[in-house]
N, C-alpha and C positions, 0 to 999 in steps of 0.2 A: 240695390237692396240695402237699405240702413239694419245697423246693427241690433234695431229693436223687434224688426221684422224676421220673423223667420217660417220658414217652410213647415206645415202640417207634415209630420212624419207619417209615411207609406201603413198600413195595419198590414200583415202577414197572419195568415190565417194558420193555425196547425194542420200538416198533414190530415185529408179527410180517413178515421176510420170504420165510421160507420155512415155510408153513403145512403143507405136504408133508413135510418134513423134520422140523419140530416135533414131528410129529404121532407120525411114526416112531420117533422116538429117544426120546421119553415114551413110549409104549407099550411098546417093547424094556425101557426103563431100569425102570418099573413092573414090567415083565411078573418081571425078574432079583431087582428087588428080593422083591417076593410070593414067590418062590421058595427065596429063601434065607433068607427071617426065618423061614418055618417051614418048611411041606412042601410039595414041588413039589406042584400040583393044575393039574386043566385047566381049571378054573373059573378061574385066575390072567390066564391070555390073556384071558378074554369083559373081566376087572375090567381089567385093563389097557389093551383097545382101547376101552372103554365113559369109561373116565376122560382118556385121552388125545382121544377124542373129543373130549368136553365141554369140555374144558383150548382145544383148538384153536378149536374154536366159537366161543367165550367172546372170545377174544382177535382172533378174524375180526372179528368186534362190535366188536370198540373196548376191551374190559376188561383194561387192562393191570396193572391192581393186584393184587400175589398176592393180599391177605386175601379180597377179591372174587372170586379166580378157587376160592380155597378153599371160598371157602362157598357157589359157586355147584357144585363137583361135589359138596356135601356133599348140598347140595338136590335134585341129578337124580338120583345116584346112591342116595336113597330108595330108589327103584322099582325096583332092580336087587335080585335075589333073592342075599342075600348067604346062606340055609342052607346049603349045601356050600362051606365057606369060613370060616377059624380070621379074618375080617377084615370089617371094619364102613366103612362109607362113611365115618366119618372117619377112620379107620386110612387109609384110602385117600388121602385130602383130604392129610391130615398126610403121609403118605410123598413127594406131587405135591409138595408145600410143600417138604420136604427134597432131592430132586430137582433143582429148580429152582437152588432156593441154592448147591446144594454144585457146580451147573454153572456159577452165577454168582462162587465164591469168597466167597461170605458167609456168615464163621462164625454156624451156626447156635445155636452156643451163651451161654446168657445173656443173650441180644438185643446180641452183638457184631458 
């Protein structure tokens, strides 16, 4: 690794304290986003409540690291029947990811 390159530092997430509230506001913020990249479907709620699940789960357990919390809905959300839906469990992953950050104020671009 040259000196100019360096590693994306890890995101640590604060201690969840309101897992009720987390839960809700990923889900709503999911739910708008699936909505307006393409076309409203009803199948956006099931991807929505089904990711904001696993997001809250995850982070009940102790997984405060985004890259961790991303690959772990990339991994359960497998099993979710994404055929009625322009959107793929990483699409999914990657939108939670974006969510988070831009709730956090950390430009998501360029690893800034």
């Amino acid at each position: 690794m040259t000196d100019s390159v360096k590693p994306i530092a890890p995101i640590t997430l604060p201690n969840v304290q309101h897992p009720e509230q987390e839960e809700e506001w990923l889900r709503k913020s999911l739910h708008t986003w699936l909505d307006e990249e393409f076309l409203p479907e009803t199948v956006n709620g099931k991807i929505a409540q089904r990711a904001a699940k696993i997001f809250v789960r995850q982070r009940m357990e102790g997984e405060n690291d985004l890259g961790s919390l991303v690959i772990a809905i990339i991994a359960e959300m497998r099993a979710f029947d994404f055929s009625r839906s322009f959107y793929s469990e990483f699409a999914v992953a990657n939108a939670v990811s974006d969510l988070i950050l831009d709730s956090l104020g950390i430009d998501r671009c360029c690893g800034g």
